[in-house]
Every structure is written in structure tokens, then in C-alpha cells.
C-alpha positions in Angstrom: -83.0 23.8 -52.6 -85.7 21.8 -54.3 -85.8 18.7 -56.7 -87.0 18.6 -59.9 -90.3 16.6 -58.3 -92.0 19.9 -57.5 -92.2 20.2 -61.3 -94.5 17.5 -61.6 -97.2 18.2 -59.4 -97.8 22.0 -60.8 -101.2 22.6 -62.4 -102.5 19.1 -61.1 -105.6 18.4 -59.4 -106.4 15.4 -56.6 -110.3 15.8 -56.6 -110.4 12.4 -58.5 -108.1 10.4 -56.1 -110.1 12.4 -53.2 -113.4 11.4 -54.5 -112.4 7.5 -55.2 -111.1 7.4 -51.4 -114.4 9.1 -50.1 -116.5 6.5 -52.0 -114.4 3.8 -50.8 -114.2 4.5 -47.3 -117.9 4.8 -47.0 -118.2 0.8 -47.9 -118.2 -1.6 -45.2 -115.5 -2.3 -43.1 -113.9 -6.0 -42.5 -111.8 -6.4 -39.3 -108.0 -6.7 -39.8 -106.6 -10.5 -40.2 -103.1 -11.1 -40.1 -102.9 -13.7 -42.7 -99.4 -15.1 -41.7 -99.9 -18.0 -43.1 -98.7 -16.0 -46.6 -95.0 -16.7 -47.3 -92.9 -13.5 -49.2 -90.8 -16.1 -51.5 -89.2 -19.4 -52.2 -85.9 -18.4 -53.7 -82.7 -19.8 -52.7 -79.9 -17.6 -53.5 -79.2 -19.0 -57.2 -79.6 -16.3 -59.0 -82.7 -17.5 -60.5 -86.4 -16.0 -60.3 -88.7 -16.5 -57.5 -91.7 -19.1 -58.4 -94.6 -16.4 -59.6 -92.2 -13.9 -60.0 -90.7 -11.6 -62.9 -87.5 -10.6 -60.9 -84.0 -12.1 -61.7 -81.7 -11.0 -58.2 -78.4 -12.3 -58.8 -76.4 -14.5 -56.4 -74.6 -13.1 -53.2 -73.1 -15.2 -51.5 -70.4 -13.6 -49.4 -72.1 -10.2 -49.9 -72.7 -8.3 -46.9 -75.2 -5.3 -46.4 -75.9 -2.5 -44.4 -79.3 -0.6 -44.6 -80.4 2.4 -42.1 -84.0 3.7 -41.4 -85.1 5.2 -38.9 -87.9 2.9 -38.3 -88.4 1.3 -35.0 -90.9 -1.1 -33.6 -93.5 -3.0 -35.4 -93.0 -0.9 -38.7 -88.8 -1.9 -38.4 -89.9 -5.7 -37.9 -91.8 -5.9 -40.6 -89.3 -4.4 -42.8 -86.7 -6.5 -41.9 -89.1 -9.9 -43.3 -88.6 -7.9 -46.3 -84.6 -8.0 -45.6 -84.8 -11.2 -44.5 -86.3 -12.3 -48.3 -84.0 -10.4 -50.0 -81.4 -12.1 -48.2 -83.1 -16.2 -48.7 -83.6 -15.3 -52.4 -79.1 -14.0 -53.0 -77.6 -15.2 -50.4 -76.4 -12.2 -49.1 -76.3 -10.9 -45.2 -78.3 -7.8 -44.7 -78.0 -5.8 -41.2 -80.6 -3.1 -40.7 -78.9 -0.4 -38.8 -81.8 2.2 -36.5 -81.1 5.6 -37.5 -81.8 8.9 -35.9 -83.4 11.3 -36.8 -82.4 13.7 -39.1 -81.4 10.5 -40.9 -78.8 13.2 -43.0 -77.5 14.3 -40.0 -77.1 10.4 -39.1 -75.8 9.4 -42.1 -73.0 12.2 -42.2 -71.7 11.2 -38.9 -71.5 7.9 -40.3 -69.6 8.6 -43.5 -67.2 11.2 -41.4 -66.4 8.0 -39.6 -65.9 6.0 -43.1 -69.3 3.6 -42.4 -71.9 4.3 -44.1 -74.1 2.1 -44.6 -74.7 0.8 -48.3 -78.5 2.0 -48.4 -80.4 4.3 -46.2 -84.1 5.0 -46.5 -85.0 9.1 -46.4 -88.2 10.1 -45.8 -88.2 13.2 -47.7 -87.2 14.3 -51.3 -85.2 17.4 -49.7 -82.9 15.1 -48.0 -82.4 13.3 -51.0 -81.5 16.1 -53.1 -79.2 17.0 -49.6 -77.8 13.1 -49.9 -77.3 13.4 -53.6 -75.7 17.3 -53.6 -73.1 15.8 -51.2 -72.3 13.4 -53.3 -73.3 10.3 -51.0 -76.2 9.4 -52.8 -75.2 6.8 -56.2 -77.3 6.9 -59.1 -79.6 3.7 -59.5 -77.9 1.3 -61.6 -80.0 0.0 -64.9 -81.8 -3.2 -63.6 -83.4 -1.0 -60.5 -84.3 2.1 -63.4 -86.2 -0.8 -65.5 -88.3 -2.2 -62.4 -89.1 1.1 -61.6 -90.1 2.0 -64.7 -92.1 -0.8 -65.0 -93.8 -0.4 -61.2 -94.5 3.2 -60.8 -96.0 6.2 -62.3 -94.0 8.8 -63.6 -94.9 11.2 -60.7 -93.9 8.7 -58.3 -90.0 7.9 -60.3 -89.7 11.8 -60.7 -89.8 12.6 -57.2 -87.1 9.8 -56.8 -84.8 12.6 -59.3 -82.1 14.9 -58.8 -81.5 17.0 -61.8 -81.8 13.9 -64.4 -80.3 11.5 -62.5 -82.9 8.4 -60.4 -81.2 8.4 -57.2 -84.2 7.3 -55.1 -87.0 3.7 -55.2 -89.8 5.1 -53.3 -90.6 1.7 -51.6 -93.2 3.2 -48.8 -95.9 5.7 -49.3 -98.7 7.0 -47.1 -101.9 8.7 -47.3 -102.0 11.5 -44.6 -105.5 12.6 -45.2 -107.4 10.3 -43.1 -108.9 10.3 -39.3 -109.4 7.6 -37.5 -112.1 7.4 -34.9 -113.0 4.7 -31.9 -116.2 3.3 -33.4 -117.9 2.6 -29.7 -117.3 6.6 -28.7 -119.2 7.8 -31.9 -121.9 5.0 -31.7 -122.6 6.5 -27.9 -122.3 9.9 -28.7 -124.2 9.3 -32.1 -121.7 11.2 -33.7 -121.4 10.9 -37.7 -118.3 10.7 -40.6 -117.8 14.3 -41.4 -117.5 15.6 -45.3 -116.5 19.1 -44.3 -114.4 20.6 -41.8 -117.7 22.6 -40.5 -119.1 18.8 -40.0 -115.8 17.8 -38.6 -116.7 20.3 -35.6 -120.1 20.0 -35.2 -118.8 16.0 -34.5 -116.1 16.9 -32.3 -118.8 19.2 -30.3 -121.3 16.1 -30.4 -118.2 13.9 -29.0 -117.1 16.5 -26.8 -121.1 16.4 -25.0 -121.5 12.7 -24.7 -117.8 13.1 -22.2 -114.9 12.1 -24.5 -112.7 14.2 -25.6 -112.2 14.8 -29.1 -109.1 14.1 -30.3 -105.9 12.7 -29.6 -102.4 14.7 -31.3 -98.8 13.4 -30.8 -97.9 16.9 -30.5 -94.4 15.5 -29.3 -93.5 14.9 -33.0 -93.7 18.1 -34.7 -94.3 15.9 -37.8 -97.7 15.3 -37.2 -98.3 19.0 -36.7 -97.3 19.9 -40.5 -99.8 17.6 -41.6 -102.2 19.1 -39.7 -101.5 22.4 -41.4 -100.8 20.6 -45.0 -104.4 19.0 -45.3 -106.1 22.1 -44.4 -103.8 24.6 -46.4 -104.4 22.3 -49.6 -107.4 21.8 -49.5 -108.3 25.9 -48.4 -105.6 27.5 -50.5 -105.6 24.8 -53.7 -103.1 22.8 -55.2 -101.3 26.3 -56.9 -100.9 27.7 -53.9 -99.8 24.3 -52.2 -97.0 24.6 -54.7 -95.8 27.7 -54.0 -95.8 27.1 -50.7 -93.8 24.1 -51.0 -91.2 25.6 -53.3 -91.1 29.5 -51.0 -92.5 30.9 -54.0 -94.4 32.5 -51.8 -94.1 33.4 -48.4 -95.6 32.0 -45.0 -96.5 35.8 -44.1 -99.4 34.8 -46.9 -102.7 35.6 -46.5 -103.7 32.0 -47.0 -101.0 30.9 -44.7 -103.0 33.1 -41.8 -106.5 31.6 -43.0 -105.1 28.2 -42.4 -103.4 28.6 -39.0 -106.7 30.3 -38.2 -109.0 27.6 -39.0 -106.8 25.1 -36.9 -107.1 26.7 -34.1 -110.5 25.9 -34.3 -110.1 23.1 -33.3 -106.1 23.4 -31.3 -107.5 26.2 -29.6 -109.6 24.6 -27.8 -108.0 22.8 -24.8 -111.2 20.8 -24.1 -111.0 19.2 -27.6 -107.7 18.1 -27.2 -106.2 15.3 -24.9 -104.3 16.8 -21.8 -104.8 20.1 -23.6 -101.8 21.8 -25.8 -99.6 20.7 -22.7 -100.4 17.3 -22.9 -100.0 16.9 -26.7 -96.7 18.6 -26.5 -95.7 15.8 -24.4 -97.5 12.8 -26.3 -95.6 11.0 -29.0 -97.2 9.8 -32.4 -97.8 5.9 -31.3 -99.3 7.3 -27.7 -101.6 9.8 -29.3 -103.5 6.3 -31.7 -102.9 4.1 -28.6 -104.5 6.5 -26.1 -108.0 7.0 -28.4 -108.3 3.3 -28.8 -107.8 1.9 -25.2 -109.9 2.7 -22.1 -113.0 1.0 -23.8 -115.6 3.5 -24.6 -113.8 6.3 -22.1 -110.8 6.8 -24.0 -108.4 10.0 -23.6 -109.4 11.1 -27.2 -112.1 10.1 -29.7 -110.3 10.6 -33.0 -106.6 11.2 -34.0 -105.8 12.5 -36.9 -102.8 10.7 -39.2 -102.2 8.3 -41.7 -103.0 4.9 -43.2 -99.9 3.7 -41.0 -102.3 4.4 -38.0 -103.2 0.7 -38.1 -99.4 -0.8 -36.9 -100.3 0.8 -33.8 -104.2 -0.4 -33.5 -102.8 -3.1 -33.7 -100.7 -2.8 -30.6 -103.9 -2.0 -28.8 -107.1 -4.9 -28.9 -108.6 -2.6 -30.9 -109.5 -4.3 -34.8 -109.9 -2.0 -37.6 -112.6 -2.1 -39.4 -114.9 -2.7 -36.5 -113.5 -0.9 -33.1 -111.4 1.3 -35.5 -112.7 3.2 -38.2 -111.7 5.8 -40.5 -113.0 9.0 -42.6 -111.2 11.1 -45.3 -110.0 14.5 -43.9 -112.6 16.8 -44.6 -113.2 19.3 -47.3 -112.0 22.3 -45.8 -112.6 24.5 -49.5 -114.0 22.8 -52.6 -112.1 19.9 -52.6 -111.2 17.2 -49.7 -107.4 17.0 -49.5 -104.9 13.9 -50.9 -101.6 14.3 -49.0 -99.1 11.8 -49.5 -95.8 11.3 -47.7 -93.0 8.2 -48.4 -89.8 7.0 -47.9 -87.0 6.4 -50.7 -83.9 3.4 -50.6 -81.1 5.4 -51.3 -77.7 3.8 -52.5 -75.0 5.2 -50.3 -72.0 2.4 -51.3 -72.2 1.5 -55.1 -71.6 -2.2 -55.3 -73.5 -5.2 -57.0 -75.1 -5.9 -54.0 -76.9 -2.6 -53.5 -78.3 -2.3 -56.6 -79.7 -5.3 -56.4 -81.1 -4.9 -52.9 -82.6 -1.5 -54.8 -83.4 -3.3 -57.9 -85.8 -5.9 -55.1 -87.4 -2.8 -53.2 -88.5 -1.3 -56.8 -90.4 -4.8 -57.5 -93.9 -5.9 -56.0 -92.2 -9.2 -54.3 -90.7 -7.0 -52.0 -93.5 -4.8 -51.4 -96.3 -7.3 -51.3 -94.0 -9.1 -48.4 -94.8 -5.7 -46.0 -98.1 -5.0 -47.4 -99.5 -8.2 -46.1 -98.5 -7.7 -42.6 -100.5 -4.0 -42.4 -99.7 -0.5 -41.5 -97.9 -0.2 -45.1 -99.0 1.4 -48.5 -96.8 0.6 -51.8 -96.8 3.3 -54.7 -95.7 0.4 -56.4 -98.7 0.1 -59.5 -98.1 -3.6 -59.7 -98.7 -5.3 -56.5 -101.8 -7.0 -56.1 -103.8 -5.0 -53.6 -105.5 -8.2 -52.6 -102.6 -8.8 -50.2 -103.2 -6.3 -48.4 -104.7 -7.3 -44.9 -108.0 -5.5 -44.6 -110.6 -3.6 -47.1 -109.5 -0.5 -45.1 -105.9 -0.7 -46.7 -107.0 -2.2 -49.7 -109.1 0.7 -50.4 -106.5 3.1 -49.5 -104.4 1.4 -51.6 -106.9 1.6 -54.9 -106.9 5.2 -54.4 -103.4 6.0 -54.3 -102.8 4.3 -57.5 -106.0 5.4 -58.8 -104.2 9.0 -58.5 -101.6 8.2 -60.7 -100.2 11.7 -60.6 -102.3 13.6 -59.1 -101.5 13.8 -55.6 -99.6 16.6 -53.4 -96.1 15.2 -51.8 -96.2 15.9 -48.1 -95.1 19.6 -48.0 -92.1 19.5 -45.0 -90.9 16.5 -46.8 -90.4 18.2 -50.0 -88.6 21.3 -47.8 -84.8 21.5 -46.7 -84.4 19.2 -43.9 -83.3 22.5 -41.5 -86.8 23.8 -42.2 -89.3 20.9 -42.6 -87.4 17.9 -41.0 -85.8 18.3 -38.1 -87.3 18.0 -34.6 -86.7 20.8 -32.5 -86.1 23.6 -35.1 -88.2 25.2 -38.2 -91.6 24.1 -39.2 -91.9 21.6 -36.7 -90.7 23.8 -33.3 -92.8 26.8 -34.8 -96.1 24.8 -35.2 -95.5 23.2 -31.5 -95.3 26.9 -30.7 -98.5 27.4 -32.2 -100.2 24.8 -30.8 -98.8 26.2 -27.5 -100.8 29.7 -28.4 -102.8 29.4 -31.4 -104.0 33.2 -30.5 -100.9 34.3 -32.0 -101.3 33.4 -35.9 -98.8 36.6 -36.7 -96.4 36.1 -34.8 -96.2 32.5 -35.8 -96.1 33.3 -39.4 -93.2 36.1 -39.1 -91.5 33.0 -37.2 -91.8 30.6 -40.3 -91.4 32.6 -43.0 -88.1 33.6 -40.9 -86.6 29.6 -40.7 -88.0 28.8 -44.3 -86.3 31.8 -45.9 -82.7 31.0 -43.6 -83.1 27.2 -44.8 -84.2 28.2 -48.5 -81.8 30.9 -48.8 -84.1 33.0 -50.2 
């Protein structure tokens, strides 16, 4: 059940990457600007390339184009500028359609009815293996290989592979080893960035005494939990282990897999620490759990919340800035190194047709990245856009040390799972750590109860 991607990562280390973002993140932060006045393109639909730009899209006119995501929001909005360039620059009409999630679950109801859309973006190399082992998924066409090639690092391409066929453009990445913190609670508190995860309690116990709590988890999405669990696992158990792990060459009734769940409930069994305790965070979803810690002034619900660079397009939805109200530390060392977790979402061509390799061919190139980058809460893999666009030094730092890794990162482990186990809300790796967050006493039973779901969905 897994891609040829899990191949690529074996045997590598992310203590440079880790160290580059450490340094960075220490620097000064600026506030976040919007910088609207930036346009994404001049193009016109005549098949000819964009002013500043090396991409030829061809012309469209007449085309029409359906992509699914399962993006909503902010993070949907800006994506569809991104459409809506595509669209200026060929001529063509582009409709995003909201998926559901599972998006493969989505997406087969769709092409049982005989509509699929003609590209859908999957937020996990196990559901494009799934996609492509159906035989929904098209192979990219030429032009998108070449800007790929020329855009990303092999890691990045090969985790787009099934077998030796590019099926997926990873257009969106994220870093998933970061907490963010409400500046004016540690300031009060006088509360520091932590470097280990023994630091990252004595902070949360400083926090805790000035009359905030903690932190703030959207245990509503079972999502967030895995990373949780992914940070600490790689950077307790190492990047072999990681990849075991990953792959169910070993199994979750490891001994590692029990240091890790043990050291988490450090911190989720402790219903103080946590915002509405384990009850409450079962019923808070992801954009609630970054809202809640930076509203309220300095008497939020929560102090920190743990999750990605993405964090910021809901900061934003708050009056919150980042930078100065909003700050944010690497995840802390829990072994020798600090973790690099990374997660991202591929475009996927479901209908073959001129149109949709061209569409891919755009989401490969840095036009169509830079467009998102510039309006926040986005990360490119892409090697060539200019990180300058980027709204903030936060991002652009983030930014830096993602490409910086080149290769040497871990892909989110759920994501690279089968989408039974690591990607569906409600069942596996998502209901079991909800469990667990429930009653992190019961670090046994827990494990039986993954290592029972990962070997039904692995099939070993």
C-alpha cells in the first residue's frame, strides 16, 4: 500500500533543515502586511508568456474546468486568485468544486456518477497511489514533467510517483513543526521559547501559574492529533524508525510507539493544560483551537496551539498580527534532534485533456505559486519562487528552510498511510488518538488499537 516516495526519505537526516529554521525563527519578527497591491499576472489568454515569466500556457478559449479540494474559507479564496490567473492568462473557465473529506471517497462518488472533476487536489501520497491504482489518476503530460523538473527537488517530484509514473504537482506544502504562542500571555507570565520538550513544560507550567491555560488543540480534527504524535515520535524514535513506522515495517505495539504516547500525555494528560480539558478539545475544530489562543486579549482560552505555518490564515481572522501579537517557536527537541515534519497537497489529473495539463503544467511553475504565497498562510516546495513574496519574515523564513532541506525532510506520517488508516475522520489513526486524548492512562490499550486498524488497512 505505499508509494515509491517512502524510498526517498530512508537513511536521511533533517538536523540541517531543523537547525536553519531554529536559527531563523530566533531573528526578529515583522508584523504581517497584506501587500495586495501585488498583481499574480498580465496575460491575456493568447497563448503567449506572462511579462517576467518563463511559462508558455496555451490558449483556451472555450475550455472549461473543474478542480476539487477540500479547502474552505480563507485558504479556498486564495486559491481560487490562483484559478482565477490561470483562467486570465488561457482563457479557459475554471470552477472550483468543495470536496469532502476523504476527498477519495468524494471523488468516487463523483466518477460513479460520470463527473469527475478534471483535477482534484489530495492531501496525501496514499490517496494518490489509491487515485492512481484505480485508474482515475492520469499521468502528467510532458510540459507539467519539465516545470517540475525544473521547480522542485527530487524528493519533492518522487513523492508525486506511483511506480515510475509522475501522477502528482505538489503545489502546497507545510511545515508541521512549529508552535505558535500569544506574545502578551508569555510577556506576563515571563515565559520563554523552549528548545526541548522538558523546556516546553517547564513553559507551559510558568503559563499555567500566571492564569492562562496552556494550550489550545482542535482535537475535533483527528488530524491535528497525528501530528502531535509525528513530531514527537521523529524526533524520540529517529528518522529510521519514522520510516518504519510509516511503511508498518514495524508495528505500533513498538516500544518506541509506547515512549511516544507516553511522553504526550505529559502534556494531554493534563486537563489543566488543555483548553476545556480533553472534552473540550474533542469538541474544538482546527481554526477554533488558533482563534481561541489569540482572542480574549491577554486572558485567552489557551496560550499556545500547536500546528503549522498555515496557522497564520487564521491569525489573520483574529486582530492578532504575526510577528508581534503572534509568534512562533520550532517544536522542541524531544531526543537529539528537533523534528522537520512536512505535510502537502498534490493537483491530480482526473480527465486527461489539453486543458488539464496545462492547468497542471501552471500549478508546477512559481507564477502560480507566488500568486498564493503573497497572500499568507501558504508554503511552496516550489525551489524557484522568490521567497521575497512572501508576506512576512515569519513565512519567509519558513520558507528558506523548507527548501534549504532539499531532501531531507520526513513526509507527514498519516499522509503517507492508506487513507482507511491515516485519513479518514472518524476511523484509524485519527478516532484512536481522539481515544487517547480521551484517556491518555491507557498507552496499551491504545497501541493494540492501532496496530489493529493499520494492519486491517495495510493488509499486513
Amino acid at each position: 500500500m505505499r508509494s515509491t516516495s517512502n524510498t526517498i526519505r530512508t537513511r536521511r537526516t533533517v538536523k540541517a533543515a531543523a537547525t536553519l529554521l531554529a536559527g531563523a525563527l530566533a531573528l526578529s519578527l515583522t508584523a504581517c502586511g497584506s501587500d495586495d497591491d501585488k498583481s499574480g499576472g498580465t496575460g491575456s489568454g493568447t497563448g503567449t508568456k506572462d511579462s517576467g515569466s518563463t511559462l508558455t500556457l496555451p490558449k483556451l478559449d472555450g475550455t472549461t474546468l473543474e478542480v476539487a479540494a477540500v479547502w474552505t474559507g480563507t485558504e479556498q479564496a486564495n486559491f481560487k486568485k490562483v484559478l482565477a490567473e490561470f483562467a486570465k492568462r488561457t482563457g479557459a473557465k475554471v470552477t472550483f468544486v468543495p470536496a469532502q473529506d476523504p476527498i477519495i471517497n468524494f471523488l468516487g462518488s463523483k466518477i460513479a456518477g460520470g463527473s469527475p472533476p478534471d483535477v482534484a487536489m489530495l492531501p496525501q501520497p496514499g490517496a494518490v497511489k489509491q487515485a492512481a491504482d484505480k485508474g482515475w489518476a492520469k499521468p502528467l503530460g510532458a510540459e507539467a514533467q519539465a516545470e517540475l523538473a525544473k521547480n522542485y527537488s527530487q524528493g519533492w517530484q518522487d513523492i508525486g510517483k506511483v511506480g515510475d509514473k509522475q501522477y502528482g504537482v505538489y503545489y502546497k506544502a507545510a511545515n508541521k513543526s512549529l508552535i505558535w504562542y500569544n506574545a502578551k500571555v508569555f510577556e506576563n507570565a515571563g515565559a520563554t521559547d523552549p528548545a526541548t520538550w522538558k523546556d516546553l513544560l517547564t513553559t507551559a507550567q510558568t503559563v499555567y501559574d500566571s492564569g492562562v491555560t496552556p494550550f489550545s488543540i482542535g482535537g475535533a480534527d483527528g488530524w491535528t492529533l497525528t501530528d502531535w504524535f509525528e513530531n514527537v515520535y521523529l524526533s524520540q524514535a529517529g528518522p529510521e524508525k519514522y520510516d518504519q513506522l510509516a511503511q508498518h515495517k514495524i508495528k505500533w505495539t513498538d516500544p518506541s510507539v509506547k515512549e511516544a504516547l507516553t511522553t504526550l500525555a505529559q502534556i494531554w494528560g493534563k486537563k489543566d493544560w488543555v483548553a476545556g480539558g480533553a472534552s473540550g478539545a474533542l469538541q474544538t475544530e482546527f481554526p477554533a483551537s488558533v482563534t481561541q489562543t489569540f482572542t480574549g486579549g491577554d486572558q485567552p482560552k489557551a496560550a499556545m496551539v500547536y500546528e503549522g505555518d498555515f496557522v497564520q490564515v487564521n491569525i489573520a481572522d483574529t486582530k492578532s498580527k504575526v510577528g508581534t501579537d503572534a509568534k512562533v517557536f520550532p517544536f522542541p527537541k524531544v531526543g537529539d534532534t528537533a523534528p522537520v515534519v512536512s505535510g502537502g497537497d498534490a493537483a491530480v489529473i482526473l480527465k486527461d485533456s489539453k486543458g488539464a495539463q496545462a492547468l497542471a503544467t501552471f500549478l508546477a511553475s512559481p507564477d502560480a505559486a507566488e500568486i498564493q504565497a503573497k497572500l499568507g498562510g501558504y508554503l511552496s516546495p516550489n525551489k524557484n519562487v522568490d521567497v521575497s513574496v512572501y508576506p512576512n519574515e515569519v513565512q519567509q523564513t519558513i520558507a528558506k528552510a523548507l527548501i534549504a532541506a532539499g531532501d531531507d525532510f520526513r513526509f507527514d506520517m498519516s499522509d503517507q498511510a492508506p487513507q482507511a488508516f491515516g485519513g479518514t475522520p472518524g476511523k484509524g489513526e485519527w478516532k484512536d488518538l481522539q481515544d487517547f486524548l480521551k484517556n491518555p492512562t491507557d498507552v496499551a490499550g491504545i497501541q493494540a488499537k492501532l496496530e489493529s486498524d493499520a494492519a486491517a488497512a495495510y493488509g499486513n
